[in-house]
DOLODREN-332039 format. One line per 8 residues: number of its first residue (from 1); their letters; for each residue x, y, z of N, C-alpha, C. Coordinates in nm, 4 decimals. Example, Ala and Ser with C-alpha at 12.3 -4.5 7.8 and 13.67 -1.06 7.14 Angstrom:
% DOLODREN-332039
1> AS> 1.3190 -0.5690 0.7800 1.2300 -0.4500 0.7800 1.3200 -0.3300 0.7800 | 1.2850 -0.2250 0.7080 1.3670 -0.1060 0.7140 1.2900 0.0030 0.7870
END
This chain:
% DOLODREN-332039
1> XXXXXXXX> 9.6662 11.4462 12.5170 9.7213 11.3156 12.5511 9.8728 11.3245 12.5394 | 9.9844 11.2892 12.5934 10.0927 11.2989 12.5971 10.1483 11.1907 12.5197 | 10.2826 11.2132 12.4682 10.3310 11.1505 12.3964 10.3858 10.9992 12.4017 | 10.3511 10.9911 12.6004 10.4458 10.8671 12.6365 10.2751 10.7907 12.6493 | 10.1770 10.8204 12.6955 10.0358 10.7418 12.6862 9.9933 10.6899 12.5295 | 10.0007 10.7973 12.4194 9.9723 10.7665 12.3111 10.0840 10.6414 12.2666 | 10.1856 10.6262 12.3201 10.2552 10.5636 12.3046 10.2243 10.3998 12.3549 | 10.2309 10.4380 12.5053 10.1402 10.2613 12.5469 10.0227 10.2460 12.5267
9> XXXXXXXX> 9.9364 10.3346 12.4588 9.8293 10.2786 12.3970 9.8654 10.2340 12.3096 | 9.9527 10.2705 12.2100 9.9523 10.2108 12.0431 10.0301 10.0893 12.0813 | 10.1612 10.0847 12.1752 10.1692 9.9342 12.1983 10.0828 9.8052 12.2155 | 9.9842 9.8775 12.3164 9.8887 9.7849 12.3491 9.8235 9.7069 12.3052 | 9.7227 9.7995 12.2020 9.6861 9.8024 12.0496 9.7351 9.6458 11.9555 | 9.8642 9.7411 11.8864 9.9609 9.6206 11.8669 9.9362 9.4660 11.8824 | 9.9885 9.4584 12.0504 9.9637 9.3787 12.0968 9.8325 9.2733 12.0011 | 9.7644 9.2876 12.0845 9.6177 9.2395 12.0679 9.6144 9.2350 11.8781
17> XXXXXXXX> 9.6269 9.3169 11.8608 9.6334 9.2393 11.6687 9.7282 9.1827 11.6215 | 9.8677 9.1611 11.7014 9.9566 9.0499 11.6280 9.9494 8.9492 11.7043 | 9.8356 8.9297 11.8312 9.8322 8.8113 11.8886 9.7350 8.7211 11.7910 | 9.6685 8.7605 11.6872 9.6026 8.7154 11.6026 9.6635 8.6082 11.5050 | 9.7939 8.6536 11.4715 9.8867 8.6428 11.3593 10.0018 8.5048 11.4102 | 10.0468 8.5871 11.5363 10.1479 8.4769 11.5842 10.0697 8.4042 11.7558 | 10.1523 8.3120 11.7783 10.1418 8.2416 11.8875 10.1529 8.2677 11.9993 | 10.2605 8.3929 11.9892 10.3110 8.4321 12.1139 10.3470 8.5992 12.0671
25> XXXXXXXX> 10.3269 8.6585 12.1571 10.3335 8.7857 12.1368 10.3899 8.8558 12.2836 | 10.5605 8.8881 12.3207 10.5992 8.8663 12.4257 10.6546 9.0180 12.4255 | 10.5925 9.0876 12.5632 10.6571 9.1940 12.5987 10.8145 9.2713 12.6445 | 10.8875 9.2947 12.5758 11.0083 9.2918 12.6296 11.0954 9.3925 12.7330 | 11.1194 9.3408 12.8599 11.0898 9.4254 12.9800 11.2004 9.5559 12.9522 | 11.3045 9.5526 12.8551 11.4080 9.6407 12.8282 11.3287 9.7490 12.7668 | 11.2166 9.7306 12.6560 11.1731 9.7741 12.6069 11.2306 9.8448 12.4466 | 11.3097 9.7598 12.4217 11.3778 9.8086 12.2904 11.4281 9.6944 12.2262
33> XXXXXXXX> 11.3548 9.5748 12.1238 11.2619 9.6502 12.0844 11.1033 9.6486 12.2041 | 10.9817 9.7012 12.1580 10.8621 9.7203 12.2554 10.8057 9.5603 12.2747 | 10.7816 9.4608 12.1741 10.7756 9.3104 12.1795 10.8247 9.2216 12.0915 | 10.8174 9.1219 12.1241 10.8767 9.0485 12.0014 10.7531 8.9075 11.9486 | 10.7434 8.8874 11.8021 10.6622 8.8101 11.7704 10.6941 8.6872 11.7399 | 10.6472 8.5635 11.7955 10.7272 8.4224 11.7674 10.5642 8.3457 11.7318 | 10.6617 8.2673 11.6546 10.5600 8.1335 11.5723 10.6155 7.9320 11.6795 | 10.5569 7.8940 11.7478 10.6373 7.7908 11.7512 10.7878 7.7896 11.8106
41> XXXXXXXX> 10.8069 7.8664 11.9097 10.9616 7.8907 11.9645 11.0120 7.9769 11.8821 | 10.9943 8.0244 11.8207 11.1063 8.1064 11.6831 11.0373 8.2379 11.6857 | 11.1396 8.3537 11.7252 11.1385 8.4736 11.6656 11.1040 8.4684 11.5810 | 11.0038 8.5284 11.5282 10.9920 8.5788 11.3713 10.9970 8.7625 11.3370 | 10.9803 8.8124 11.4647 11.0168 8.9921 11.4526 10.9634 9.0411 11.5391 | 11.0279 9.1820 11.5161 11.0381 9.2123 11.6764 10.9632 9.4005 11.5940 | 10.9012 9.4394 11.7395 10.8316 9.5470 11.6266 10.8598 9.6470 11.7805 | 10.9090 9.8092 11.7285 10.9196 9.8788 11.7727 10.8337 10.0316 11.7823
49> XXXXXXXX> 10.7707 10.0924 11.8714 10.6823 10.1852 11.8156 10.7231 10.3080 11.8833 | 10.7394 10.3571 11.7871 10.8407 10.5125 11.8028 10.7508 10.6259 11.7830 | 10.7825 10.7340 11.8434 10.6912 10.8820 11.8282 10.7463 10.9848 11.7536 | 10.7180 11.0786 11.7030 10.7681 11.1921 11.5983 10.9206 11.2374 11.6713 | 10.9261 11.2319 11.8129 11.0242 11.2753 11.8716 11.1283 11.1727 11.8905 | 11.1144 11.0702 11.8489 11.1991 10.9735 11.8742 11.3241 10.8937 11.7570 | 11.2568 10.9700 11.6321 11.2818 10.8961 11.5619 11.3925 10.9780 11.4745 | 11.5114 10.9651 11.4712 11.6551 10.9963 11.4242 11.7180 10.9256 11.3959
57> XXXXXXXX> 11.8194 11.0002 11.3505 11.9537 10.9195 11.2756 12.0075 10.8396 11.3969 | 12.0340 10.8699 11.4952 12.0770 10.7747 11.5828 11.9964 10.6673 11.6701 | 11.8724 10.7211 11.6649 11.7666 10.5646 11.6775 11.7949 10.4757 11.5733 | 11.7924 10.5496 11.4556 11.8541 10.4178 11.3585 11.9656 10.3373 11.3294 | 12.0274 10.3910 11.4411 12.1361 10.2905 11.4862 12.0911 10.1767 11.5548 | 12.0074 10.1862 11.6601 11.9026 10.1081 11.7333 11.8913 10.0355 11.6715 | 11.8093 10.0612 11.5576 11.7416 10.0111 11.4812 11.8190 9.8952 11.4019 | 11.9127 9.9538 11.3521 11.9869 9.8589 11.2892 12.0495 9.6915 11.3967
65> XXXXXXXX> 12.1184 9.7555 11.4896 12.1339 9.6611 11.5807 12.0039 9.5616 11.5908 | 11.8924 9.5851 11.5996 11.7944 9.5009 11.5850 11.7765 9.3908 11.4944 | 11.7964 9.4698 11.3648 11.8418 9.3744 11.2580 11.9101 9.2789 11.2397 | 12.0393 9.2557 11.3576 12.1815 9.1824 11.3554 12.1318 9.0607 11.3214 | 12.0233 8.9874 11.3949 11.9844 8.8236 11.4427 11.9135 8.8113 11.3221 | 11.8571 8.8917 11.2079 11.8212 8.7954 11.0682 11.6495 8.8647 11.1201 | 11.5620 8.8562 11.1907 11.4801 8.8345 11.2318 11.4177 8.9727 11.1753 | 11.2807 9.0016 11.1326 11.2495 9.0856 11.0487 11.2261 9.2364 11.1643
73> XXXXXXXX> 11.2034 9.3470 11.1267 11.2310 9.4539 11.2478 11.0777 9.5330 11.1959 | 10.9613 9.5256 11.2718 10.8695 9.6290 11.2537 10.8757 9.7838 11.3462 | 10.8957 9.8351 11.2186 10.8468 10.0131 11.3243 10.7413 10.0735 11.3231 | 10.6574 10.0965 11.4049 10.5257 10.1709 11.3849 10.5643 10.2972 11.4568 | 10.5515 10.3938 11.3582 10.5626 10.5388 11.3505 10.4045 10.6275 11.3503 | 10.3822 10.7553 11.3773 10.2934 10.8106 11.3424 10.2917 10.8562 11.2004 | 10.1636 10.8338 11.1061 10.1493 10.8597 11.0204 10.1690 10.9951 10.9063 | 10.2129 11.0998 10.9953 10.3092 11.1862 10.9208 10.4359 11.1587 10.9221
81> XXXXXXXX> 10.5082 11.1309 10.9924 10.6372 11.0744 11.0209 10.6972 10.9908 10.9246 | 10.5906 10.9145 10.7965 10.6673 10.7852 10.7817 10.7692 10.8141 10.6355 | 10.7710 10.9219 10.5846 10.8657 10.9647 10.4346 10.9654 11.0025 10.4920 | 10.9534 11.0482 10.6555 11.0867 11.0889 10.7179 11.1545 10.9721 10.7742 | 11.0794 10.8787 10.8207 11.1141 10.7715 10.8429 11.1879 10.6786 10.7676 | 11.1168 10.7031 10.6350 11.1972 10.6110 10.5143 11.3239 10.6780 10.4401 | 11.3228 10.7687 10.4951 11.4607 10.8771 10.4280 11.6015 10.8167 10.5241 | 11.5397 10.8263 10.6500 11.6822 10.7702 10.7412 11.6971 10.6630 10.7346
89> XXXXXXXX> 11.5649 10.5506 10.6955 11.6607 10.4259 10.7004 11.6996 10.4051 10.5423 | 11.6624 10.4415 10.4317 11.7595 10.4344 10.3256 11.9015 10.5189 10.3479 | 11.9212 10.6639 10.4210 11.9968 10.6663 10.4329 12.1343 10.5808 10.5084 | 12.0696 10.4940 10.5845 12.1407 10.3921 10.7043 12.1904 10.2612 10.6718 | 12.0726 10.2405 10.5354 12.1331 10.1147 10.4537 11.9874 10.0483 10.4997 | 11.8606 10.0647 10.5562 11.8547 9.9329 10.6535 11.6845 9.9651 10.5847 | 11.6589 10.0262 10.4600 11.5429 10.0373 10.3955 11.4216 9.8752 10.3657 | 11.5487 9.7551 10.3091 11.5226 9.6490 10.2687 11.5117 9.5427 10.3694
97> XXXXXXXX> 11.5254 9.5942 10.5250 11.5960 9.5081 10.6352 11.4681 9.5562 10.7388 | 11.3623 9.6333 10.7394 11.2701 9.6813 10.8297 11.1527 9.7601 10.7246 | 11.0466 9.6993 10.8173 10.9161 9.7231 10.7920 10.8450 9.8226 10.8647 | 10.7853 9.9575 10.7588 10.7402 10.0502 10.8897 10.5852 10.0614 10.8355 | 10.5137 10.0545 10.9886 10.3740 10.0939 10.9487 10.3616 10.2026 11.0318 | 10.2240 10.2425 11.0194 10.1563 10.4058 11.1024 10.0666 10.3821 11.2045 | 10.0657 10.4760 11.2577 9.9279 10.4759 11.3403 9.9009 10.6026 11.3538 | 9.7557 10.6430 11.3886 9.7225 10.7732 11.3982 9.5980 10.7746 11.4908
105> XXXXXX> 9.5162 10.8686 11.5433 9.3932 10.8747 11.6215 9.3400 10.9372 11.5305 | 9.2162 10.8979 11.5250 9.0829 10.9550 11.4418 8.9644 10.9493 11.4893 | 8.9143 11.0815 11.5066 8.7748 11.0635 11.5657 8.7088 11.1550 11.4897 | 8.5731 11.0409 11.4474 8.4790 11.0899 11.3434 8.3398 11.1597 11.4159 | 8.2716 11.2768 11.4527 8.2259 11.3034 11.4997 8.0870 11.3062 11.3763 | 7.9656 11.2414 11.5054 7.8452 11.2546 11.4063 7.7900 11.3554 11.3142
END
């Protein structure tokens, strides 16, 4: 599976379980961040889902810019990825300012 499919699958994904949570769950055609989650007109965060190859010191510049508007910043990373993940954004300042979760494929064979 390639890295850019595993990718709009896990958006997709996403999708469909924070439409649970919030009201509106809106795709953003720039794609950076991937959507954004609102309650009632109001941003409440915007969640980005990044791949092993994507994710650097200078995405976390990205990243930070995201942060500017107050509004909380989710990253979903692959699940080895995420101690490397948390190394650059403490290094960046932006540890206390963004939320990262995982994702991974698992298939349990009978």
């Amino acid at each position: 599976m390639s890295e850019k499919l595993l990718r709009e699958l896990t958006v997709e994904i996403l999708k469909k379980r924070f439409s649970k949570e919030y009201k509106d769950v809106k795709t953003n055609p720039d794609g950076n961040p991937d959507f954004l989650l609102s309650n009632h007109g109001l941003v409440v965060a915007a969640v980005q889902v990044e791949s092993a190859n994507t994710i650097s010191d200078q995405k976390a510049d990205k990243w930070k810019e995201l942060t500017q508007d107050g509004s909380k910043l989710i990253i979903m990373v692959p699940k080895d990825e995420k101690m490397r993940t948390m190394e650059i954004l403490w290094n960046k300042g932006l540890a206390d300012k963004v939320s990262v979760g995982t994702y991974e494929i698992v298939i349990k064979l009978p």
